[in-house]
C-alpha positions in Angstrom: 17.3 6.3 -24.8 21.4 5.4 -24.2 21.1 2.2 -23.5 24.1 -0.2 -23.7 21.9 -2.4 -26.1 21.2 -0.6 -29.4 18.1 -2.4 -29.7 16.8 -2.0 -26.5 17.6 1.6 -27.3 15.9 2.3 -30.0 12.8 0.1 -29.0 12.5 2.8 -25.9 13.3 5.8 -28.4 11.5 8.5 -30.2 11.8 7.5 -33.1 8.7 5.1 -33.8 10.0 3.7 -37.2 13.1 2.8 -35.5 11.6 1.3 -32.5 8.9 -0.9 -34.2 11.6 -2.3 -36.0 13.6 -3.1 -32.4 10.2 -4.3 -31.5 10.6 -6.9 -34.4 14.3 -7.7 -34.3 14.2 -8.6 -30.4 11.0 -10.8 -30.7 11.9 -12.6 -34.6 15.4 -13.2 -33.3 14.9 -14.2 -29.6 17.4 -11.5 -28.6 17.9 -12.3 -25.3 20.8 -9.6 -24.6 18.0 -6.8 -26.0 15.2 -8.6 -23.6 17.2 -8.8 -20.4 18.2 -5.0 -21.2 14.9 -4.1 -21.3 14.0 -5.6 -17.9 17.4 -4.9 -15.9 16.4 -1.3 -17.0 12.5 -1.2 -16.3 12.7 0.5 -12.8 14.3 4.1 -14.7 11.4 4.6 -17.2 8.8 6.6 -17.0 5.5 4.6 -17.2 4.8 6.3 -20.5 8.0 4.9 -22.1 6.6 1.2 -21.0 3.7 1.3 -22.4 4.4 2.5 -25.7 6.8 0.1 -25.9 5.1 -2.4 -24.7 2.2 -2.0 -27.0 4.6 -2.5 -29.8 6.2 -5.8 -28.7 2.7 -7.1 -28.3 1.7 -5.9 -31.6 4.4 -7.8 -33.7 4.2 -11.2 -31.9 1.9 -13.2 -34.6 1.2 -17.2 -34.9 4.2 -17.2 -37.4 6.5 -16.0 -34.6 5.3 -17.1 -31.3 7.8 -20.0 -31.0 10.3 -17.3 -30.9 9.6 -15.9 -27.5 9.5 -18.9 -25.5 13.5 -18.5 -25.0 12.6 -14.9 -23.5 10.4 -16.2 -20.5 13.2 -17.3 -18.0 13.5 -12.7 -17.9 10.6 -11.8 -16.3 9.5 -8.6 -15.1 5.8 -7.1 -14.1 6.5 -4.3 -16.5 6.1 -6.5 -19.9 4.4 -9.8 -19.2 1.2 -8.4 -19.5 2.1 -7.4 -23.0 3.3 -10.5 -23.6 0.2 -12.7 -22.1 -1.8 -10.5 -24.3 0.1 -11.3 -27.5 -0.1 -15.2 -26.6 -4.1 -15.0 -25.7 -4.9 -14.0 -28.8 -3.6 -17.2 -30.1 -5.4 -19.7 -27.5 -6.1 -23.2 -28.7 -5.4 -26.4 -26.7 -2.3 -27.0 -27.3 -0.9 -23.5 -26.0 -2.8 -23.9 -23.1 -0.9 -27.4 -22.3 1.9 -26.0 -23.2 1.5 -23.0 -20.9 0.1 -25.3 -17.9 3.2 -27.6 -18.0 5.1 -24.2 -17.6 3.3 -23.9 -14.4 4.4 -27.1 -13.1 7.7 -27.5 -14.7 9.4 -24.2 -15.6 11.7 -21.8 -14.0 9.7 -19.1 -11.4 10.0 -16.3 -14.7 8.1 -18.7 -16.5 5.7 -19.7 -14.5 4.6 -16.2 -13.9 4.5 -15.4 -17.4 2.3 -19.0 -17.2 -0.2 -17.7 -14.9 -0.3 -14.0 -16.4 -1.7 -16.0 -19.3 -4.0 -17.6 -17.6 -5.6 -14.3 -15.8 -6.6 -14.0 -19.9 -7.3 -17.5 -20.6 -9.9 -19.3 -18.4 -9.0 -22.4 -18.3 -10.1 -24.6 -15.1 -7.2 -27.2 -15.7 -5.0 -24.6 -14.4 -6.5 -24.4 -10.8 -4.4 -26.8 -8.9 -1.2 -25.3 -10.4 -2.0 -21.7 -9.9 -2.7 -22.5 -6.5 0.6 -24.0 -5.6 2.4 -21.4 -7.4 0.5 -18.8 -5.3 2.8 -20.1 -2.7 5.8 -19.7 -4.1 8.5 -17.1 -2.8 8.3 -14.8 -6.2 6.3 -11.9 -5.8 5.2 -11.5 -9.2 4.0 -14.8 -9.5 2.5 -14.7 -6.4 -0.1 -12.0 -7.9 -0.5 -13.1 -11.3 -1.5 -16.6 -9.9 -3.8 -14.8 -7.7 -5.2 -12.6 -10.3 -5.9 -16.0 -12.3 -7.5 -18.0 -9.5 -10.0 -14.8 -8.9 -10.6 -15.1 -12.6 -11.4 -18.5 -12.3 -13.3 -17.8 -9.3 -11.5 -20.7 -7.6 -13.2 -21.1 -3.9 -10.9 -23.7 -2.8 -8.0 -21.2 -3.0 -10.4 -17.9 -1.6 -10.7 -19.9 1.5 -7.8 -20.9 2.3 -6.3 -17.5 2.5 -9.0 -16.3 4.3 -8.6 -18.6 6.6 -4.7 -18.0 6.9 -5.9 -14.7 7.5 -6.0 -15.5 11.5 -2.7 -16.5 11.2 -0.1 -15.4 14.2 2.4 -14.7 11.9 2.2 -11.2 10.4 3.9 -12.1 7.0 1.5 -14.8 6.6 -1.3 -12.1 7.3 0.6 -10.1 4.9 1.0 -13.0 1.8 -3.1 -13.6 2.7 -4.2 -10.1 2.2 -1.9 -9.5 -1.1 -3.3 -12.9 -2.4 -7.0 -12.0 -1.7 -6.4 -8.1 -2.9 -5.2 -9.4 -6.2 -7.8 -12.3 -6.1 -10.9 -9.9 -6.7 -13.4 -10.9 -4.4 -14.6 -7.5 -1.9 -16.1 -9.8 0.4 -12.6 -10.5 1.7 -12.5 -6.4 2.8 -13.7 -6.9 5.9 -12.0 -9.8 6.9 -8.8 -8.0 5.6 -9.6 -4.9 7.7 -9.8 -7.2 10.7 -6.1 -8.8 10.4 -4.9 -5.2 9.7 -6.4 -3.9 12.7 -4.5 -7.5 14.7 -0.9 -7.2 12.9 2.1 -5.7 13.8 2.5 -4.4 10.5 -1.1 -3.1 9.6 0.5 -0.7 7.4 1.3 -3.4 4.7 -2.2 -5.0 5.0 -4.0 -1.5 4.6 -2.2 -1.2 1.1 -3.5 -4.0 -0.2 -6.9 -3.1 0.8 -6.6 0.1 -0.9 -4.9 -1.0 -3.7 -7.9 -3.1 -4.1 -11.0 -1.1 -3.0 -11.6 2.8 -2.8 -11.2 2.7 1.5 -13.3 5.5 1.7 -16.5 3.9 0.5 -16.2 2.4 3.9 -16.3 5.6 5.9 -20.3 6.0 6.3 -20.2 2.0 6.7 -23.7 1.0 8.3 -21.4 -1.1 10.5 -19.6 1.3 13.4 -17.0 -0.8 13.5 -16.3 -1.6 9.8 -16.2 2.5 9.9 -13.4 2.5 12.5 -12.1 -0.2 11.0 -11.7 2.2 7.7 -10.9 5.1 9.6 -7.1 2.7 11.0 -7.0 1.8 7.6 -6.4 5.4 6.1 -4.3 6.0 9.6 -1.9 3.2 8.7 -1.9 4.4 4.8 -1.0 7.9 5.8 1.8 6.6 8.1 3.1 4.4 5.2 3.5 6.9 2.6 7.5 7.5 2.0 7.7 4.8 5.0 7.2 1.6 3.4 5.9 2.9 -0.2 6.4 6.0 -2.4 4.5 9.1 -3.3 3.0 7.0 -6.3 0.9 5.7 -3.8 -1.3 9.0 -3.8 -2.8 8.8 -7.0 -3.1 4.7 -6.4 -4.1 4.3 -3.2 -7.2 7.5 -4.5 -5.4 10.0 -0.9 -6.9 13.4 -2.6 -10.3 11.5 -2.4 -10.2 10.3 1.2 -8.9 13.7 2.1 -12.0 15.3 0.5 -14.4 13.2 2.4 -13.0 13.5 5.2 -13.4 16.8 5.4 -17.0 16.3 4.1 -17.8 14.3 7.3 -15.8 16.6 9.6 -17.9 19.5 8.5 -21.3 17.3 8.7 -20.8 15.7 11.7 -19.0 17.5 14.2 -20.8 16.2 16.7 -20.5 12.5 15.9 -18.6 10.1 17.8 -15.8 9.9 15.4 -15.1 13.8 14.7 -12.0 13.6 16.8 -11.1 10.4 14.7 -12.0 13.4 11.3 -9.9 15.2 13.2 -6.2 13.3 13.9 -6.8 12.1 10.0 -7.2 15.5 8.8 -4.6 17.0 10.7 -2.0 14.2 10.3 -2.7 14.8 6.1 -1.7 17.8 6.7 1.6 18.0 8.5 2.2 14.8 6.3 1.4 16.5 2.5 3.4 20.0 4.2 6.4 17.9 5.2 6.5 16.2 1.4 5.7 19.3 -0.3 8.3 21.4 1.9 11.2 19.0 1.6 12.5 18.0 -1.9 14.0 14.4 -0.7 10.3 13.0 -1.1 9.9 14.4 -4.7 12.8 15.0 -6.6 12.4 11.4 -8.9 8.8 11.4 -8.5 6.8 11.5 -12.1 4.8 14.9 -13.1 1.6 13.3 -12.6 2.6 12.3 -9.3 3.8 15.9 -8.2 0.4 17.6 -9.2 -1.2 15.1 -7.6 0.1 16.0 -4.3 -0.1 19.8 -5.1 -3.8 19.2 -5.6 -4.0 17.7 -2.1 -2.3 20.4 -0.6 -4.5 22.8 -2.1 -7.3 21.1 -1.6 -6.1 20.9 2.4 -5.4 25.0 2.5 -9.0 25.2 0.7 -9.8 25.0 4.7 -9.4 27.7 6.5 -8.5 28.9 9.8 -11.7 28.2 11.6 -11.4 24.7 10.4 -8.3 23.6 11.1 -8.8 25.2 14.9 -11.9 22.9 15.1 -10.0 19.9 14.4 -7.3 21.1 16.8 -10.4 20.6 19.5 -12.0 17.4 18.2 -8.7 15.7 18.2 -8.7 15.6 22.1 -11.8 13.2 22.2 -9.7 10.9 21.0 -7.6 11.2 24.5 -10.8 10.2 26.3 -12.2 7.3 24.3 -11.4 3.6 25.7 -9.4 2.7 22.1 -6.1 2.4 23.2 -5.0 2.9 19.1 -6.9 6.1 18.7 -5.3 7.2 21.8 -2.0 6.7 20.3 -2.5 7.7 17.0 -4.1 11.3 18.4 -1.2 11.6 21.0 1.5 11.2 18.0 0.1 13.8 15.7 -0.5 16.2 19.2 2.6 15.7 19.7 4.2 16.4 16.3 1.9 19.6 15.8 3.2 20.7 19.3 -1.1 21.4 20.0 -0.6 23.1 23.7 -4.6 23.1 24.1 -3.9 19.3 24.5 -2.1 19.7 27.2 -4.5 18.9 30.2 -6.3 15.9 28.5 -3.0 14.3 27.8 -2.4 15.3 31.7 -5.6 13.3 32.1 -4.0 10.3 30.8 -1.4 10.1 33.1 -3.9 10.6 36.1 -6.1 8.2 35.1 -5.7 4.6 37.1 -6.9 2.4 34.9 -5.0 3.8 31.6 -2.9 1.6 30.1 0.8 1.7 30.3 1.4 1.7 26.6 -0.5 5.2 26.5 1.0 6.2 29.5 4.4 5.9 28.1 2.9 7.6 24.4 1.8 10.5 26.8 5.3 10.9 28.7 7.4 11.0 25.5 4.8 13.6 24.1 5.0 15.8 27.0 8.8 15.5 26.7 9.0 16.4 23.1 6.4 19.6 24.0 8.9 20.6 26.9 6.0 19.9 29.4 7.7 17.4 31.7 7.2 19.7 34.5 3.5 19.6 34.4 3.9 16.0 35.9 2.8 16.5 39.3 4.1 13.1 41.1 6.9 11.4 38.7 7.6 8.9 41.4 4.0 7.8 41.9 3.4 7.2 38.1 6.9 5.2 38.0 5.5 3.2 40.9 2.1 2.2 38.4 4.2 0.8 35.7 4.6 -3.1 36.2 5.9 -3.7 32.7 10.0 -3.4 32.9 10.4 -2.0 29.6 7.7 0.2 29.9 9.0 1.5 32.8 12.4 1.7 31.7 11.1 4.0 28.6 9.2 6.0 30.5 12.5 6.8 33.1 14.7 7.2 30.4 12.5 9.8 28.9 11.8 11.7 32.1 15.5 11.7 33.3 16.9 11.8 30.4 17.9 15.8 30.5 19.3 15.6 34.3 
């Protein structure tokens, strides 16, 4: 590595001899220069390069030398502390604990995260209260390591409370409640979680955490329909979020090749069932979603190699399908234009729309005949039939104007049909 520290250099090197013997320099001489290299630097290496490295800090931090990395803890990153919690655990007594709990009330917000990372290893009740206003705190890696200790502790007090702020109005707070719970532990929050997805604004965010927690799928063939559905938006939301709001890393974490796979299972199993055309706008939405990344280097080019064959395997596994398949799913999809889920309606017009599926046509026709639709999917409709070039198929443009009573709605939806006059 050509870093400009030599020590953090050699640490992340080839060389293990030399970079055992960074390992030791930077923790025996507090070299805070080396440190902050390290993390200023931790978003460019390859997860690989982390943990070998971070298996040799841990390794040469001993009782004789643990003083030394207390002036290291105000440079914190999520890449190291665990390495460095682990070192200190090992260690546990009393007065380390004290010490480490009067970091959580008193030191900077680096410390008190490495604080509570200790404690996700250390039980120690004492810490409770503190974990629990530092869970609160506007640092996002503290934030989950003092979740992560509070499940740990299985601290109820805490549980509840973001459950409860769960029903909040405010989407962040939603948001800050599910990524507390999700690193919490407990997979009796799941449902609850699902629910506040399936009320926010930003339902993408709160569907990552749940699958960064649980495997969603295991909630596909739920005993509960609507826990199922409720699965089903979650895996919609993930799908729209991927190069949205997170990377292609998210394939491997968030298990996509295995949702994929079952979906396809329950496509071919029940394509009867009230939720094929749901099977259906997931499967095919995968699909124009993995072809888009696979066809367009701007989603891949920094991605890692495990990563890449990852999402090689997915597309695979979605060719494995073949024609008759994909045109069933191309049918089932238009259930979804007929069910009273204003969502599914939506989410089936967008990927009809993107796909360009002309057998759509007259149910999404439907839509804009039907009288007691609502003007949201109205308005989905129009702009779909505008980006298929099937304006003309509207038969009475100034009676559907006349339906819309929402302003904006109705400006939207006269912009879009007048828009090429």
């Amino acid at each position: 590595m050509n870093l400009p520290n030599k020590w953090t250099s050699e640490l992340l090197g080839k060389d293990k001899l030399k970079a055992e013997l960074a390992a030791q320099h930077i923790i025996n001489t507090s070299d805070i220069d080396a440190w902050r290299c390290l993390i200023d630097n931790s978003d460019y290496l390859f997860s690989y390069i982390k943990e070998k490295a971070g298996k040799l800090l841990e390794k040469v931090i001993n009782k004789d030398n643990m003083e030394k990395i207390f002036p290291l803890l105000n440079y914190h990153s999520p890449d190291w502390d665990e390495y460095i919690a682990q070192a200190f655990s090992k260690y546990s007594d009393t007065s380390l604990d004290l010490r480490f709990l009067e970091l959580l009330k008193t030191g900077s917000l680096q410390e008190k995260a490495y604080a509570a990372k200790y404690f996700c290893l250390v039980n120690n009740q004492d810490a409770a209260s503190s974990l629990f206003e530092t869970a609160k705190l506007d640092y996002q890696p503290l934030k989950i390591n003092s979740a992560e200790a509070l499940g740990k502790l299985k601290d109820l007090f805490s549980y509840n409370y973001f459950i409860d702020n769960l029903k909040s109005l405010d989407d962040w707070e939603k948001i800050e409640s599910a990524q507390f719970l999700a690193n919490y532990g407990n997979k009796d929050a799941v449902i609850p979680m699902l629910r506040a997805m399936s009320e926010s604004g930003m339902g993408e965010h709160i569907a990552g955490e749940i699958a960064g927690f649980v495997n969603i799928l295991d909630y596909f063939e739920n005993t509960d329909y609507e826990i199922q559905l409720l699965s089903l938006e979650a895996f919609d939301n993930i799908l729209s979020g991927i190069a949205e709001v997170w990377t292609l890393g998210v394939l491997l974490d968030f298990k996509i090749y295995d949702c994929i796979e079952k979906l396809i299972e329950l496509a071919n199993k029940n394509p009867d069932s009230s939720l094929s055309g749901k099977y259906a706008q997931l499967l095919l939405k995968s699909k124009t979603k993995v072809i888009l990344f696979m066809e367009n280097s701007q989603y891949t080019f920094d991605e890692e190699k495990t990563v890449l064959n990852e999402l090689e395997e997915i597309f695979h596994l979605l060719l494995s399908e073949g024609n008759e398949f994909w045109d069933q799913q191309a049918k089932h999809i238009n259930k979804e234009l007929v069910v009273v889920d204003s969502k599914r309606k939506i989410a089936a017009i967008n990927v009809i729309s993107e796909m360009e599926l002309e057998d759509s046509l007259p149910y999404i026709l439907g839509i804009l005949s039907n009288n007691i639709e609502s003007e949201v999917v109205i308005c989905e409709a129009v702009i779909a039939l505008s980006k298929m070039h099937y304006l003309d198929n509207i038969e009475d443009i100034n009676k559907l104007i006349a339906r819309i009573k929402d302003p904006n709605i109705g400006a939207i939806i006269k912009n879009t049909l007048y828009k090429t006059e």
